[in-house]
Kinemage of the C-alpha trace (Angstrom):
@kinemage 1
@onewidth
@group {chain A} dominant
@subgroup {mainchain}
@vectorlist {calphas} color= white
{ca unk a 1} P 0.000 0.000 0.000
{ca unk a 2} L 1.439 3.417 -0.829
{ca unk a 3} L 1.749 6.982 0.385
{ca unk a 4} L -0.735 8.036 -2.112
{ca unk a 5} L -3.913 5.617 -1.586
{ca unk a 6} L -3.520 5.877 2.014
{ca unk a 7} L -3.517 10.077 1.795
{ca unk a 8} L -6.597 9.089 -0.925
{ca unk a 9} L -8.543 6.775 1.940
{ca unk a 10} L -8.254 8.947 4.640
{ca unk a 11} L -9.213 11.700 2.522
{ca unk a 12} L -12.182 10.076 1.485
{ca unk a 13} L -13.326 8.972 4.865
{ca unk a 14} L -12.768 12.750 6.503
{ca unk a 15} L -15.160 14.304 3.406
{ca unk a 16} L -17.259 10.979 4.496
{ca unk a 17} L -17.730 12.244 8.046
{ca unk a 18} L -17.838 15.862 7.169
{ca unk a 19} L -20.564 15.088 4.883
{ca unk a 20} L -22.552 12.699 7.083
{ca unk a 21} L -21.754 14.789 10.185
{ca unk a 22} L -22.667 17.648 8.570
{ca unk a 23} L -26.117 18.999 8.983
{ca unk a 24} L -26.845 17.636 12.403
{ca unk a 25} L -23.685 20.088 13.632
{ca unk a 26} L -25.458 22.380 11.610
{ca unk a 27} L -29.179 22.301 12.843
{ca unk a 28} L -27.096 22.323 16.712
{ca unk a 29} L -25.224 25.339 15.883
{ca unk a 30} L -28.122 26.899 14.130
{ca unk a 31} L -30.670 25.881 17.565
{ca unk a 32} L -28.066 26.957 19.681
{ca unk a 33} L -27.395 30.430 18.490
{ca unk a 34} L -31.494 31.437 18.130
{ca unk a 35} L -31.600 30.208 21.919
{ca unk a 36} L -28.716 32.521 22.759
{ca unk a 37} L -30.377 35.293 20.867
{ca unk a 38} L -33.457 34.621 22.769
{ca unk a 39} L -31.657 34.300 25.915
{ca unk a 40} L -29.930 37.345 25.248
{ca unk a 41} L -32.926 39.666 24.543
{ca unk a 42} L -34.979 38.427 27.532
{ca unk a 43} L -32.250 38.323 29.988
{ca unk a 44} L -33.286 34.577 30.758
{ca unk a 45} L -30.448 32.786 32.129
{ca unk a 46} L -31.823 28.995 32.506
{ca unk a 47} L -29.110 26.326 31.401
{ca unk a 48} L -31.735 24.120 30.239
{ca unk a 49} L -33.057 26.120 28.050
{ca unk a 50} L -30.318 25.382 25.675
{ca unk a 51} L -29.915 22.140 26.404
{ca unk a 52} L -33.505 20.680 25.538
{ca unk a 53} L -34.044 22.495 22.432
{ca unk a 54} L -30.869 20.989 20.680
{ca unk a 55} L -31.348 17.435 22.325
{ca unk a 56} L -34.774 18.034 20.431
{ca unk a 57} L -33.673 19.245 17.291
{ca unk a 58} L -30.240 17.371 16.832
{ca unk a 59} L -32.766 14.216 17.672
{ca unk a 60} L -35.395 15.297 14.940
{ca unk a 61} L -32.605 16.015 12.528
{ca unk a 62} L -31.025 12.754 12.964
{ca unk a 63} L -34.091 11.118 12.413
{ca unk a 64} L -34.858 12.425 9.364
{ca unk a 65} L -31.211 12.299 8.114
{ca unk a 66} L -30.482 8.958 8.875
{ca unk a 67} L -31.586 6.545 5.748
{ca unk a 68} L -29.390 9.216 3.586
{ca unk a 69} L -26.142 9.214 6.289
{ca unk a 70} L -26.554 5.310 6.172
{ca unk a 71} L -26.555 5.165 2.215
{ca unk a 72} L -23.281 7.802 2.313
{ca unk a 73} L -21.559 5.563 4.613
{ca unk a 74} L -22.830 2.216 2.773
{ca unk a 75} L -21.189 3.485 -0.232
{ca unk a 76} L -17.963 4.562 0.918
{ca unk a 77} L -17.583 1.305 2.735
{ca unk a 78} L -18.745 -0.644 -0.117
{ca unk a 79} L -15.994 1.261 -1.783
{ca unk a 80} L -13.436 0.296 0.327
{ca unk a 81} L -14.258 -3.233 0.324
{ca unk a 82} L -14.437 -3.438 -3.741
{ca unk a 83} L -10.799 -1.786 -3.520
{ca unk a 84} L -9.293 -4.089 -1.405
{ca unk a 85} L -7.010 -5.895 -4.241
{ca unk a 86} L -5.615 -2.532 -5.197
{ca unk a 87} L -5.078 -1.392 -2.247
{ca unk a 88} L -2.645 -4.740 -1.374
{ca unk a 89} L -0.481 -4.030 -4.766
């Protein structure tokens, strides 16, 4: 195995996880900041106020994401697998 399909694997699997990982960090950060905002302009200062909210969302998200993060990381394991006599040259 060389240099180059290693740096190609690991490359692949990082976009993988950005890609998978993606909009659930997204719909947190997104939940998080309107609760700040919110927290902000009412001067309420209750920790679990942000913490319920994103359990909620991130939850919903993941949900609704899941059958499309599974078929992303299907396919780049599938990928892998099929590659495996190349990757021993």
């Amino acid at each position: 195995m060389s240099v180059e399909s290693l740096k190609e694997i690991f490359g692949n699997l990082f976009m993988t996880i950005l890609i998978t990982a993606g909009p659930v960090l997204l719909v947190s950060l997104l939940v998080g900041l309107i609760i700040s905002f919110f927290q902000a302009v009412t001067q309420i200062q209750e920790f679990t106020l942000t913490f319920v909210p994103k359990i909620i969302a991130v939850g919903v998200c993941f949900y609704l994401m899941l059958p499309w993060m599974a078929r992303i990381v299907t396919q780049y394991t599938t990928n892998i697998i099929e590659n495996i006599p190349m990757y021993i040259k």
